[in-house]
N, C-alpha and C positions, 0 to 999 in steps of 0.2 A: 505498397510502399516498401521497400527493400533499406536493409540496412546500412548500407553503404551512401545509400541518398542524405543521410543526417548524420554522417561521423564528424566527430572534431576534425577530422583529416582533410575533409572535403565541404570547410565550413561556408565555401560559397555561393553556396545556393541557400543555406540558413540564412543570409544574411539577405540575398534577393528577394526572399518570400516573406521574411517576419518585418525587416525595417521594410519594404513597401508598403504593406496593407496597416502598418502601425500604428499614423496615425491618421486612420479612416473613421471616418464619423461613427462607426458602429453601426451601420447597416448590413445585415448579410450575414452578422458574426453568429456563429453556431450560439447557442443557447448552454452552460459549461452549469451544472449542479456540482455544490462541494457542500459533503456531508462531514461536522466535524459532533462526533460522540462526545462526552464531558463528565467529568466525575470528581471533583473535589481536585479540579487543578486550576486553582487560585492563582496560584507561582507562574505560571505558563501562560495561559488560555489567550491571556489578552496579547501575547506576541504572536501566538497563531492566527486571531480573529483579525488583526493589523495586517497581518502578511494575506489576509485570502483578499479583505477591503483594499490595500493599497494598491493591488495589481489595477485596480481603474478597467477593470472587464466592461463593455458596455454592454456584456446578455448574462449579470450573472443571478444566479438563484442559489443562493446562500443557507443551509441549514445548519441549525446547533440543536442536537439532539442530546439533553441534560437527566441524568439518572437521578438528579434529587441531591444535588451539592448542597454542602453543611459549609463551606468554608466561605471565601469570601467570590468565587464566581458566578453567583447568579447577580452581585452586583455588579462586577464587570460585563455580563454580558447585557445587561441594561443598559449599560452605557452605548451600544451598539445597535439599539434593538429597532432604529427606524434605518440601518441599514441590512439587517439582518430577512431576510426573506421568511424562513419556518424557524420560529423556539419551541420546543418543546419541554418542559420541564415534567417529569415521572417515575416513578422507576421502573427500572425495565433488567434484565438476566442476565445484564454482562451487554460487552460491549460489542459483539456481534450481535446483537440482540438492539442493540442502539442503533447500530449501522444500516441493521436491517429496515425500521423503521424510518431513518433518513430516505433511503432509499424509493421506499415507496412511494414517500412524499417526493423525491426529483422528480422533474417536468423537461429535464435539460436533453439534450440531443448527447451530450458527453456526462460522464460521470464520475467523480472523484472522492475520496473522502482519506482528511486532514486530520491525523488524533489531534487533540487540545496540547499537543505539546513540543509538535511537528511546525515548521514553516513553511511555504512557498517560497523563494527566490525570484527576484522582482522579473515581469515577465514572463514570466512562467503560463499563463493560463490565454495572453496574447500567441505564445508559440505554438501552444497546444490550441488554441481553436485554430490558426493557420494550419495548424496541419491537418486536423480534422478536416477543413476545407478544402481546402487541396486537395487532399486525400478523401474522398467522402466514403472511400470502402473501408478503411480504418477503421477497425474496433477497438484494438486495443494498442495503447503508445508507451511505453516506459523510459523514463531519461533516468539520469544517475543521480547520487546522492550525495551533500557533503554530511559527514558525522559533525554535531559539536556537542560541547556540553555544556552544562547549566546555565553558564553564563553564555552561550551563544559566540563560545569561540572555536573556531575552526580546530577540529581534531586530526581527522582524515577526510578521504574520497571512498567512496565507498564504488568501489568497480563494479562495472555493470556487465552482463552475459551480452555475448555477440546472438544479433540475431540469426537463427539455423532451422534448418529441418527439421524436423524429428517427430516421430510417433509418441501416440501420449504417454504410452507406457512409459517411456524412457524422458517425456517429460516430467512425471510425478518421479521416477527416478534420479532426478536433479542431475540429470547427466548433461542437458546443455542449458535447462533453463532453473526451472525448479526453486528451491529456497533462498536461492541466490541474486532472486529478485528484488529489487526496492519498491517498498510499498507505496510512500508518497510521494515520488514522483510517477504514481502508475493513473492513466485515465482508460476510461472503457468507453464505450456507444452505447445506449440504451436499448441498444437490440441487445449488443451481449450481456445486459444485464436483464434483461427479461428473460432471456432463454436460459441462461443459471438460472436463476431463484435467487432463494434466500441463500445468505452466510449460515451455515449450519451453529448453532445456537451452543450446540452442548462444549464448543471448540470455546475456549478465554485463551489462550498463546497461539496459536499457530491456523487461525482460523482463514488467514491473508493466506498462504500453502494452500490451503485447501479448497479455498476459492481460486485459485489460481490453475490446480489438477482439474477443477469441476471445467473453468474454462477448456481446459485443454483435452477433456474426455469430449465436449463439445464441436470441438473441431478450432477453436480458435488458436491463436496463434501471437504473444506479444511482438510489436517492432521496438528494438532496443536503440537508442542513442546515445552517445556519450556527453552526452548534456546537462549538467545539473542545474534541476528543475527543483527542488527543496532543499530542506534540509534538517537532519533528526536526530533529536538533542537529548543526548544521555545523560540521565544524573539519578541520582540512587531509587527515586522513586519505579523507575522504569523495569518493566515485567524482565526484559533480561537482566535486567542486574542481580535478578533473584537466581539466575541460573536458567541455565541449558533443559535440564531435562526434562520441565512440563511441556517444553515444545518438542522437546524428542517425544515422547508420549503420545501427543495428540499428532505428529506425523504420523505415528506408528499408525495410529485410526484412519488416518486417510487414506492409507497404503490399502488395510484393511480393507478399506470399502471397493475397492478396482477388481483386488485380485483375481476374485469371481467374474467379471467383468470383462477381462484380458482374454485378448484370444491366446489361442494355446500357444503359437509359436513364440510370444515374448512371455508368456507368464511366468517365465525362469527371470525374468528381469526386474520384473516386482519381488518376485520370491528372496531375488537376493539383496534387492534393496530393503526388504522387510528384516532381513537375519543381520546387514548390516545395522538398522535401524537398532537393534535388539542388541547387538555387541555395544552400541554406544548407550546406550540406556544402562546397561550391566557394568560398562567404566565410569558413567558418570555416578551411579550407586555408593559405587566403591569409594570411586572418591569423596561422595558427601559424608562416608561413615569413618573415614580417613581425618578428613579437617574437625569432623563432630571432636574424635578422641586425641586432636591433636598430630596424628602423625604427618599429614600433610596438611600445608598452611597457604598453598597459592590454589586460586580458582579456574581450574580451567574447564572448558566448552568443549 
């Protein structure tokens, strides 16, 4: 599947493949696992768990994978729990670590996973098994994203990477694809999720990056469309709002792990995405030790 087959540009074949098969009794339809992690998001969960139930999927396998919530989410997700496929309630290392576990537990031919604080966009999971279907060599799909915030009002669009060529190197170099991926509108095939593995455990920011390079030292390849398929709601609780640089950090690991890996003729391409990596780490220092003392007062990324 090429990119140019699902642009907004060329929305008419979107529309001859998804409103045809739409509303089919649900025979045929890929089998779609959506793994959502959970941790004391009380405020949220339940506009996430709405949005995975509402899409009306007729093959879905629904997981909530819960670290042991204090607040008040383990009673909303009782409220769900004879549509809910896998609960889990444990603790578990972080949220790669939750993910990972959802994981295991998917049975689905597609696989996805929803933080507790993230939504689907109605439709969303009818478009993506049509295109799985269609497409049956498709591993991996990525639509676009709109931002909101806490109250679920539209912010922006979060622009999506064209799909292109490129060698991994220069994929983990975020030169065409890279960070600039949205995570919840991204689905995989369970082949490509078996052939990665696990989400690397010790990663808590930027562990979607790094599952993304793992894809891509693999051989895989995401198909990007201009589609919004969720949508990811910022409000203070959220790991970026704490700042940029634990995720600059834990890219820097991921870069880390290739290096060696790289054949010689790009491994200048790593090299300088690693020294760039390091220059931003070194301004965002600055600047935390800047607003610490007062002399700078705006946050920037």
């Amino acid at each position: 599947m090429t990119h140019t087959e699902y642009h907004q540009d060329n929305n008419k074949p979107i529309n001859d493949i998804f409103f045809k098969d739409h509303t089919a009794d649900g025979k045929g339809w890929p089998k779609i696992s959506i793994v959502t992690p959970s941790l004391n998001q009380g405020k949220y969960i339940e506009a996430t768990i709405r949005s995975v139930l509402d899409q009306n999927y007729p093959n879905l396998e629904y997981i909530i994978i819960d670290g042991g919530s204090t607040d008040e989410t383990l009673d909303i997700i009782s409220r769900y729990q004879d549509k809910i496929s896998v609960f889990v309630c444990e603790k578990d290392n972080g949220q790669s670590d939750a993910i990972n576990k959802g994981f295991k537990k998917a049975s689905g031919d597609i696989i996805g996973w929803l933080n507790s604080d993230d939504i689907y966009l109605p439709n969303t999971l009818f478009l993506i098994g049509t295109l799985f279907k269609k497409f049956p060599g498709s591993d991996w799909i990525v639509g676009s994203s709109i931002i909101m915030d806490s109250k679920l009002e539209k912010v922006k669009k979060f622009h999506y990477p064209k799909s292109r060529t490129c060698t991994w190197p220069e994929f983990i170099c975020n030169k065409y694809y890279g960070i600039s991926l949205s995570q919840p509108p991204s689905f995989w095939s369970s082949n490509l999720i078996r052939t990665i593995g696990s989400l690397d455990t010790n990663l808590h920011y930027s562990f979607d990056y790094d599952m993304y390079c793992n894809a891509a030292f693999h051989g895989y390849r995401p198909c990007c469309m201009d589609i919004p398929l969720a949508a990811i709601r910022h409000h203070p609780e959220t790991k970026t709002s704490k700042g940029f640089l634990p995720f600059r950090k834990e890219q820097l690991m991921t870069v880390n792990k290739y290096i060696d890996r790289c054949p010689d003729k790009e491994r200048y391409k790593l090299i300088w995405y690693r020294r760039y990596l390091m220059s931003r780490i070194i301004k965002l220092r600055i600047a935390g030790y800047a607003r610490k003392y007062g002399i700078l007062s705006s946050k920037k990324s």
